[in-house]
C-alpha positions in Angstrom: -25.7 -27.7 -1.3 -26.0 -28.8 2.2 -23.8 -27.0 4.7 -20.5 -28.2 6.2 -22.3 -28.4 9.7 -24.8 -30.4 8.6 -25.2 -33.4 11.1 -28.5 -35.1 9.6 -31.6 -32.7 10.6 -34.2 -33.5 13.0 -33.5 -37.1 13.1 -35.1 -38.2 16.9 -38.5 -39.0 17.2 -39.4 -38.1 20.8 -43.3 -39.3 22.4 -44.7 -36.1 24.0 -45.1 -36.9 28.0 -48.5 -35.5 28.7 -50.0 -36.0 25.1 -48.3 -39.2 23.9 -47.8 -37.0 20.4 -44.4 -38.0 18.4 -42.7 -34.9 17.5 -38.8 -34.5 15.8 -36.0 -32.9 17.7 -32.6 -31.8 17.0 -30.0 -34.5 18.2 -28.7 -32.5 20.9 -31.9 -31.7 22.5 -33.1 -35.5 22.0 -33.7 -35.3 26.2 -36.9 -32.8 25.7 -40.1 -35.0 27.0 -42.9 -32.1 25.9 -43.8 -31.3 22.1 -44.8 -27.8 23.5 -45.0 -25.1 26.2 -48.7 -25.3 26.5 -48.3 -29.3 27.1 -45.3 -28.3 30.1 -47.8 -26.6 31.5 -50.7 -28.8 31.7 -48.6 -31.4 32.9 -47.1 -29.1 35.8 -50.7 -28.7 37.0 -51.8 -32.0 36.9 -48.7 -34.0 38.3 -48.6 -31.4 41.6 -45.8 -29.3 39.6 -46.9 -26.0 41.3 -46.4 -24.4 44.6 -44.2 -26.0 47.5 -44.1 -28.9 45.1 -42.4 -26.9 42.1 -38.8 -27.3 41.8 -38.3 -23.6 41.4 -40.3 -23.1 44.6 -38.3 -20.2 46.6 -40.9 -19.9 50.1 -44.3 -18.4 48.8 -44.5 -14.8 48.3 -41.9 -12.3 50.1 -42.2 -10.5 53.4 -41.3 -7.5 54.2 -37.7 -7.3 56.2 -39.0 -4.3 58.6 -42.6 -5.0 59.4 -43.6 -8.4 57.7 -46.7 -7.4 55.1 -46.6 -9.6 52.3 -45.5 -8.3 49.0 -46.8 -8.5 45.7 -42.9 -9.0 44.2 -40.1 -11.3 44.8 -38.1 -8.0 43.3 -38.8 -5.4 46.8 -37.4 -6.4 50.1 -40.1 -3.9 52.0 -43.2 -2.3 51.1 -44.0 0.9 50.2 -44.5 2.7 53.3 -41.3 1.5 54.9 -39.3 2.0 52.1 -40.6 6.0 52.0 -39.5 6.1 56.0 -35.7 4.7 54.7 -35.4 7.4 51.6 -36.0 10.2 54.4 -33.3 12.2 56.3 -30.4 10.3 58.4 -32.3 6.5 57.4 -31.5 7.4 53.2 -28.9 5.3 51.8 -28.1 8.6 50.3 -27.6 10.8 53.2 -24.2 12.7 53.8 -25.0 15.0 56.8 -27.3 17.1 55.4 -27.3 21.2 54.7 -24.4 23.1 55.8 -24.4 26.8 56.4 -22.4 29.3 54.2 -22.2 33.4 54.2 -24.0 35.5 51.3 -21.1 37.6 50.1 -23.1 40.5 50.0 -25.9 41.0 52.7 -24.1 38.7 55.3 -27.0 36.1 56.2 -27.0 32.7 56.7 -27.5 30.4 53.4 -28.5 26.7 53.7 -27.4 24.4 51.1 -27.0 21.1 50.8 -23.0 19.8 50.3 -23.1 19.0 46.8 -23.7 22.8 46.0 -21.5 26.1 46.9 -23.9 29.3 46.3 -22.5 32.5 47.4 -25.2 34.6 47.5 -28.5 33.8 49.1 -30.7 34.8 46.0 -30.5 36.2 42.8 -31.3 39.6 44.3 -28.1 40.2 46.0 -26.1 38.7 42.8 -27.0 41.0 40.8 -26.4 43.7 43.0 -22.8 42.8 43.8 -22.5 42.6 40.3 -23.2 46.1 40.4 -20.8 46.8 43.0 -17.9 45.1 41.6 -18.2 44.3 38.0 -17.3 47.7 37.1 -15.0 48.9 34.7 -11.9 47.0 34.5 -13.2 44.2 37.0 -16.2 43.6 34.5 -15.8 40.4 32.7 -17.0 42.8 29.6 -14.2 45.0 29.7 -13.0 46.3 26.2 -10.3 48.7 27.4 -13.0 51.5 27.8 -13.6 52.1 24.3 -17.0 52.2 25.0 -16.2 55.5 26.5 -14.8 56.9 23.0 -16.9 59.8 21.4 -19.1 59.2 18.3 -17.2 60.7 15.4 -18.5 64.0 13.8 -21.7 62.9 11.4 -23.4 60.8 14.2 -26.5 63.5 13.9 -29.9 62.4 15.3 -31.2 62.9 11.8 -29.2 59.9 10.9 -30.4 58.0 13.9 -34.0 58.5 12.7 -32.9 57.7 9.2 -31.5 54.3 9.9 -34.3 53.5 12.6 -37.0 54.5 9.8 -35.3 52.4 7.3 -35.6 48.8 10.0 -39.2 49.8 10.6 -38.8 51.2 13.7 -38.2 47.8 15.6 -35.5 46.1 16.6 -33.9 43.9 13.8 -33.5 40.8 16.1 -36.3 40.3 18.5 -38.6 42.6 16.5 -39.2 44.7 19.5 -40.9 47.9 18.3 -40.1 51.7 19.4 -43.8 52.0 22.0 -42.1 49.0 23.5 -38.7 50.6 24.7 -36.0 52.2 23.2 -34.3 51.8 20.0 -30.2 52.5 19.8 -28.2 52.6 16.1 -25.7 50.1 16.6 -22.0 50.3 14.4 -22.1 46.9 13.1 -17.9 46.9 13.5 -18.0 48.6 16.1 -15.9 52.1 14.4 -17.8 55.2 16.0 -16.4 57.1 13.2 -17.9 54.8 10.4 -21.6 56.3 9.6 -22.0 54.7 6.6 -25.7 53.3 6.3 -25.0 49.8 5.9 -22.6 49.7 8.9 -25.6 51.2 11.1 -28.5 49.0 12.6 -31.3 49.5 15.3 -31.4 47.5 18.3 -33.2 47.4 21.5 -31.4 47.8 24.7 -31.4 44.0 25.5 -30.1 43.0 21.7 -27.8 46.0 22.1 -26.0 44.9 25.5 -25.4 41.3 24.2 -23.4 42.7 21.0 -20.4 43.8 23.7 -19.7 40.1 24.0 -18.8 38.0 21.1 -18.2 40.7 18.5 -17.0 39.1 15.4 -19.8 36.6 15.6 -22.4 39.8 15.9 -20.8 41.5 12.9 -21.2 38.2 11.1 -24.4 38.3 11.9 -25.5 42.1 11.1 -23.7 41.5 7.8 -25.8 38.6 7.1 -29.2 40.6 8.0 -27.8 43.2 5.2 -26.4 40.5 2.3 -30.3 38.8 3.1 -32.2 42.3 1.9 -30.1 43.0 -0.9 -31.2 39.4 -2.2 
C-alpha cells in the first residue's frame, strides 16, 4: 500500500556533468548535475574549482593576529607560542588581579591566595592545632553534653576487656588493625557504660573508635549488623 506522501519516486533522469552517466533523482533535488561525490570532485580539479578559484575560497591559510606565522587551522587566530604569552598573568582573558594577602588565624603570617579561595590558616599544621586550642569541650563540633566524661559502671573489669578483645581476634573489627599495631579499646555498641553485656561490647582501634562519636545510630546499626552476620 503506497504511502499518502507518495509523489511518484525517482522520476528525473539527470546526465552526470563530468561523466555523462544518467542517474534518477528525487523531484525536488532534480537541480543536482553530479551522480556522485567522487565525480564533484574530479570535476572541481579539472575545471580550476580549487584554490582562489573555489567559491568557498576564504584568503589561503590564516595568519597569526600578533606576529603573522601561518597557521595550520582556519579554527586559531594565533599560534602556539603567542597564545601561551596571552594565558599568563595580567594578558589572560581570565585574570582578576591576582593573589591577595589574608592573616593565618593562628600563627599571624601572611597567606597568599588567589580571590576565588578564603583559607584561614596558612597550612594544615596550624589547623589542626587551633583545633586544639578551641574545639574543646563545649566549642567542639563533637560535643555530647560531656557524657563521655561519665564513669564505666561496676563490671567494666579488664578481664572483660581481654575477653571481648580475645573473642574479635585481637584486631579491630572494621579496619582489621591488629593489637602490635596500636591499641585496641572495647567499644559499648549503644553507647550505655553500664551495659556489659557481651554482644553490646566490640574492639576498635583508636581511629575506628573516635569516628563512632559522630553519627551514632548509624554506628550501632552497623555493630549490630557485624553481630546478626556471625550468628548466621
Amino acid at each position: 500500500m503506497r504511502s499518502s506522501l507518495w509523489k511518484g519516486g525517482k522520476t528525473e533522469r539527470v546526465k552526470c556533468l563530468y561523466c555523462s552517466k544518467e542517474f534518477s533523482v528525487w523531484p525536488s533535488r532534480k537541480g543536482r548535475k553530479f551522480c556522485d561525490k567522487k565525480c564533484f570532485d574530479l570535476w572541481q580539479k579539472e575545471n580550476g574549482a580549487c584554490g582562489v578559484d573555489s567559491i568557498h575560497w576564504k584568503g589561503g591559510k590564516a595568519k597569526c593576529i600578533d606576529c603573522g606565522t601561518v597557521l595550520d587551522s582556519y579554527l586559531y587566530k594565533r599560534c602556539k607560542p603567542c597564545e601561551n604569552k596571552c594565558r599568563v598573568g595580567k594578558e589572560s582573558s581570565a585574570w582578576k588581579g591576582g593573589k591577595v594577602k589574608s592573616i593565618c588565624q593562628f600563627c599571624g603570617s601572611d597567606v597568599w591566595h588567589f580571590p576565588s579561595r578564603s583559607p584561614k590558616f596558612c597550612n594544615r599544621a596550624c589547623f589542626t592545632n587551633w583545633k586544639a586550642e578551641n574545639w574543646v569541650g563545649e566549642n567542639s563540633p563533637g560535643w555530647q553534653g560531656g557524657i563521655s566524661e561519665f564513669p564505666y559502671g561496676d563490671g567494666f573489669t579488664g578481664r572483660l576487656r581481654r575477653k571481648i578483645r580475645e573473642r574479635d581476634g585481637e584486631k579491630c573489627v572494621l579496619c582489621g588493625s591488629g593489637r602490635g599495631e596500636r591499641e585496641l579499646y572495647v567499644h559499648h555498641i549503644d553507647y550505655d557504660k553500664d551495659n556489659h553485656d557481651q554482644y553490646n561490647l566490640i574492639t576498635l582501634c583508636p581511629k575506628c573508635h573516635g569516628a563512632t562519636n559522630v553519627d551514632r545510630p548509624y554506628w550501632e546499626t552497623t555493630f549490630q549488623s557485624i553481630f546478626a552476620a556471625r550468628t548466621l
